[in-house]
C-alpha positions in Angstrom: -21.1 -16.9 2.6 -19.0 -20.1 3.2 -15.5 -19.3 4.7 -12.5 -19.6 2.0 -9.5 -22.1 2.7 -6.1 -20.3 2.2 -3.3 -21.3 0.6 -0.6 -19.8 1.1 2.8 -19.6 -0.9 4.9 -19.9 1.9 8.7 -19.7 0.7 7.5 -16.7 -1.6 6.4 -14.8 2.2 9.5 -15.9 3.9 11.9 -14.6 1.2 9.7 -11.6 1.2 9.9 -11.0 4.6 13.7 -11.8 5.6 15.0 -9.4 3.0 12.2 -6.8 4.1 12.8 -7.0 7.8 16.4 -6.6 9.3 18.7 -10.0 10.6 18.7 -7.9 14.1 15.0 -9.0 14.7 16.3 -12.2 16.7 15.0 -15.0 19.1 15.8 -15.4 22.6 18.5 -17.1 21.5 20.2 -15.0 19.9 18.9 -16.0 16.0 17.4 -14.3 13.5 13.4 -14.7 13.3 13.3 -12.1 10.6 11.3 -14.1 8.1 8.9 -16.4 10.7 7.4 -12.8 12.0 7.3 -10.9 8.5 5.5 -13.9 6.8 3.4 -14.7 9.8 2.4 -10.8 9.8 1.5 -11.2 6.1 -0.4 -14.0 6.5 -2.0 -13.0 9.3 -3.4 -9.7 8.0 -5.4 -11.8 5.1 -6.5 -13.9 8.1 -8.0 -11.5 9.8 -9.7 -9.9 7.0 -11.5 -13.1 5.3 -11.6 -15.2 8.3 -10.6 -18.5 6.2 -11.9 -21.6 7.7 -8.3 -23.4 7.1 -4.6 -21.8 6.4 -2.6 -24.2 4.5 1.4 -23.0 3.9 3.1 -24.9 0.6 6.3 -26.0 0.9 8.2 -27.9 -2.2 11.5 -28.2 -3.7 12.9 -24.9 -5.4 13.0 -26.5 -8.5 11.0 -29.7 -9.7 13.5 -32.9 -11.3 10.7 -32.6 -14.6 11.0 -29.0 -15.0 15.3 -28.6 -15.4 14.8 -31.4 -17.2 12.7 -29.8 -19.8 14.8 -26.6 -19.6 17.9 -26.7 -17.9 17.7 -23.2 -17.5 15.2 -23.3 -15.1 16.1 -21.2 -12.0 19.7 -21.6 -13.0 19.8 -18.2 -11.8 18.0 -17.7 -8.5 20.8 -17.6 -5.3 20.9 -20.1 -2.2 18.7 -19.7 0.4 20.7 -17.9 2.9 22.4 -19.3 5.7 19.8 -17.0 8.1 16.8 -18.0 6.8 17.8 -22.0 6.3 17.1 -22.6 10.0 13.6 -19.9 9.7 13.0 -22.5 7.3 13.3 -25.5 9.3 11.0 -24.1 11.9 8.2 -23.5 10.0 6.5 -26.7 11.0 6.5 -25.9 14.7 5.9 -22.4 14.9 3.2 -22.3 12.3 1.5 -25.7 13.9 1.4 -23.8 16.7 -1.2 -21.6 15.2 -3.5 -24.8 14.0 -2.3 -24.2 10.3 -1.4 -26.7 8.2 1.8 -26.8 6.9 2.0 -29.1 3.7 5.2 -30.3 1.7 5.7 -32.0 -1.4 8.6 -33.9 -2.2 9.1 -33.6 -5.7 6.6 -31.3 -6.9 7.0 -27.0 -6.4 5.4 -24.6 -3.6 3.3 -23.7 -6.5 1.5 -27.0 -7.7 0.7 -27.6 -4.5 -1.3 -24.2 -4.0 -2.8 -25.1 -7.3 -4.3 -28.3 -6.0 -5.5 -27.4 -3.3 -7.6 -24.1 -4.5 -9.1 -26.9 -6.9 -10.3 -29.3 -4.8 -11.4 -26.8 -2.8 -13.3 -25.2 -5.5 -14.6 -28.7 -7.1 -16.3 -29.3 -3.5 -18.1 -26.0 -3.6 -16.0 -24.4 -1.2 -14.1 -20.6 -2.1 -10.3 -20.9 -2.4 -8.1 -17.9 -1.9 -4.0 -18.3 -3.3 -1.6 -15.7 -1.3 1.8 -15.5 -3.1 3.8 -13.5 -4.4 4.1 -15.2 -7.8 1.9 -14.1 -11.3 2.2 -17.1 -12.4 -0.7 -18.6 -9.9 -2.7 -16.2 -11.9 -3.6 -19.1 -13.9 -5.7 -20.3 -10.8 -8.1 -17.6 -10.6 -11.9 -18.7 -11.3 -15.2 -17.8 -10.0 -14.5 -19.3 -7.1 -10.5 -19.3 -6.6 -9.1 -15.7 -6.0 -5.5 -14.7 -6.5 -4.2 -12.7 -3.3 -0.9 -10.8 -5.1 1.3 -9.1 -2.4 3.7 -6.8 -4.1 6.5 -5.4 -2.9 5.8 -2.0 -0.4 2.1 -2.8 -0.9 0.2 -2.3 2.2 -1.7 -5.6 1.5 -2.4 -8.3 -1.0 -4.1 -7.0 -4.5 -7.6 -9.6 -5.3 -6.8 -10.8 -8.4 -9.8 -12.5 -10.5 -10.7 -13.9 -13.6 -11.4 -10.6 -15.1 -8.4 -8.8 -13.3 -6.3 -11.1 -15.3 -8.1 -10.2 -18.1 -7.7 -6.5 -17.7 -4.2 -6.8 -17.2 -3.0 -9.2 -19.6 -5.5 -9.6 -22.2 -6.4 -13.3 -22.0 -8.2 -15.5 -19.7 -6.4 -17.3 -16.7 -6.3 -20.2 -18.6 -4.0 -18.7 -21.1 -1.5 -17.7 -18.4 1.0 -20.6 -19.1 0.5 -20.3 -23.0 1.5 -16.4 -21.9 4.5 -17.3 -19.9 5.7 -19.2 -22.4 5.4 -16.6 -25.4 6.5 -13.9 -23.1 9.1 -15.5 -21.3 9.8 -15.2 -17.4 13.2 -13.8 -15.8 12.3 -14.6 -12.4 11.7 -18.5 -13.5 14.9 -18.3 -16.4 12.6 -18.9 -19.1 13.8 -16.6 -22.3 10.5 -16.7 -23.7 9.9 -16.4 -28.0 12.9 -13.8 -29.4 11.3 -10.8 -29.9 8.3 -11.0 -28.6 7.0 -9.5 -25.8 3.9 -8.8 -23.8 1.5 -7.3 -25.9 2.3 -9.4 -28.8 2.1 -12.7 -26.8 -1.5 -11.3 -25.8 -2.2 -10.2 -29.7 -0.8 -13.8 -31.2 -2.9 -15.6 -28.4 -6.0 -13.8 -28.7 -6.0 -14.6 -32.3 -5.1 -18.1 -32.4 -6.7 -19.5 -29.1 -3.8 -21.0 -28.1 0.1 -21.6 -28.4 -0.3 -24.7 -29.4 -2.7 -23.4 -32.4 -0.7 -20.5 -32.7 2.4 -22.9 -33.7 0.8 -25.0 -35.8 -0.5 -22.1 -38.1 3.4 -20.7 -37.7 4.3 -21.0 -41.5 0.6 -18.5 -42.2 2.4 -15.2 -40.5 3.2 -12.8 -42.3 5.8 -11.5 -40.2 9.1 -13.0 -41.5 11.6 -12.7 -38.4 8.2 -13.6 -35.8 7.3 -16.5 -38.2 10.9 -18.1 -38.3 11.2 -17.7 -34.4 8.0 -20.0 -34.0 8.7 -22.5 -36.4 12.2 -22.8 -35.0 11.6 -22.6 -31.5 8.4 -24.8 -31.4 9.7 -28.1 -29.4 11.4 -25.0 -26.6 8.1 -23.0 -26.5 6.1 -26.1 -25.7 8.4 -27.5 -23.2 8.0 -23.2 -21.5 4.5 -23.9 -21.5 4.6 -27.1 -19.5 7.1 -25.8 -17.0 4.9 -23.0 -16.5 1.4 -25.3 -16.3 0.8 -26.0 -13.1 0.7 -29.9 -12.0 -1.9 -32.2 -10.0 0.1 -32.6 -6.5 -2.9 -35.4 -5.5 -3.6 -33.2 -2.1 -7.3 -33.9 -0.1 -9.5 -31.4 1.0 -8.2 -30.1 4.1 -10.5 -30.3 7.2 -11.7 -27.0 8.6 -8.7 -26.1 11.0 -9.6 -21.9 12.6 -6.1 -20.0 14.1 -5.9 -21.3 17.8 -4.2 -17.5 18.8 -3.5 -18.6 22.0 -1.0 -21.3 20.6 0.0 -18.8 18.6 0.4 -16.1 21.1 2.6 -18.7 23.1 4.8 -19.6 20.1 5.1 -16.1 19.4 6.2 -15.7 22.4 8.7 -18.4 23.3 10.8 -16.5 20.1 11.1 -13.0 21.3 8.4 -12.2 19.2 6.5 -9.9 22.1 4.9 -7.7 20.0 3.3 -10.4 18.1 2.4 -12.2 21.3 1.0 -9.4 22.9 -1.2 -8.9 19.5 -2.4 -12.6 19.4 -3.5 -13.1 23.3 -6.1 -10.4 22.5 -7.3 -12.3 19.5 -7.6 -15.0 21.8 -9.7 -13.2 24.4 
């Protein structure tokens, strides 16, 4: 079978991993490396057990321009990135090059659009994709040949998530997911969702209908007073949730195959304190 490219939601495994790991963990000098050995840990376990034949890490703004625009609400909510993890941040490039991955960032469009992209070019050139975040929303992705790795939190590693995963947990199709979001409503991502209406109605209403946009334009047919009024009035709101939550073309090539070089790796893991790591990676290399 044809090795998988993996993409890999990277600011969803650094925040992951600095508020999972304790500030102590430092550098040789001095800083904290708390997130760089937590997320390269979590990445490197799915490394190891589907031997990909490239690692990409997506990097983009928090929030993309187009998205606050639609909803200015958008991650309104979510806190700075903290002053320990900025510089973790920074490094990424280095310490992660160091291991032959690819680290790509977009400058207008999200982490997430750029995972997106890449799993489908991948997939349109025959190749196997696999998407490790941390995010449902990339559930959306999942085909026959793109495969959702969902690490949860105290999970002792990622959860395969495919087509009919998303099925059994949701009700719909992947392809639904951002009709879903939008119905539902996401707290993470500040999106209210429809009033009143939750997850097993949003699953009910879109089953039925097909879509939201169907589902809107048949609004004034439900029977349901209150759930009829919040469509009709909400309609322009709902549609904008739904294009916030669809996940856009970032443009990206096929990456060239790229396998771990763990005895960069071992070195970089090395020249930050990161001895354990180190010690870990030089046998890989041997």
């Amino acid at each position: 079978m044809t090795a998988p490219l993996l993409a890999v939601d990277a600011p969803s495994m650094l925040f992951r991993a600095f508020y999972a790991l304790p500030k102590t963990i430092t550098g040789s000098d001095g800083k904290p490396v708390n997130a760089l050995l937590g997320a390269a840990n979590l990445i490197l376990r799915e490394v190891e057990k589907f031997q990909p034949r490239a690692v990409v890490l997506c990097f983009g703004p928090d929030a993309a321009d187009y998205r606050v625009e639609l909803y200015p609400g958008y991650h309104a909510d979510r806190p700075e990135v903290p002053e320990e993890l900025q510089p973790q941040f920074e490094a990424c490039g280095d310490f992660f090059g160091a291991f032959n991955w690819i680290v790509a960032t977009h400058e207008s469009l999200e982490a997430d659009d750029l995972l997106g992209s890449y799993a489908r070019v991948e997939a349109e050139a025959g190749g196997r994709a696999l998407v490790l975040t941390g995010d449902r929303d990339m559930y959306q992705c999942a085909t026959d040949r793109v495969t959702v790795l969902y690490v949860r939190t105290g999970s002792s590693g990622a959860e395969e998530v495919t087509p009919e995963e998303v099925r059994r947990r949701y009700g719909i199709p992947p392809a639904l997911v951002p009709d879903f979001i939008a119905l539902r409503g996401d707290p993470s991502d500040g999106l209210p969702g429809a009033k009143g209406v939750g997850e097993k109605t949003a699953a009910e209403l879109l089953r039925e209908h097909g879509s939201l946009e169907a589902l809107l334009d048949g609004a004034l047919r439900i029977s349901r007073p209150k759930l009829r009024t919040t469509l009709v009035e909400s309609r322009d709101e709902l549609l904008a949730f739904k294009r916030i939550a669809t996940l856009q073309d970032a443009q990206v090539e096929r990456p060239p195959d790229s396998p771990t070089d763990w005895a960069g790796a071992a070195a970089a893991a090395r020249e930050r304190g990161m001895n354990r790591l180190a010690e870990r990676l030089a046998q890989m290399a041997e």
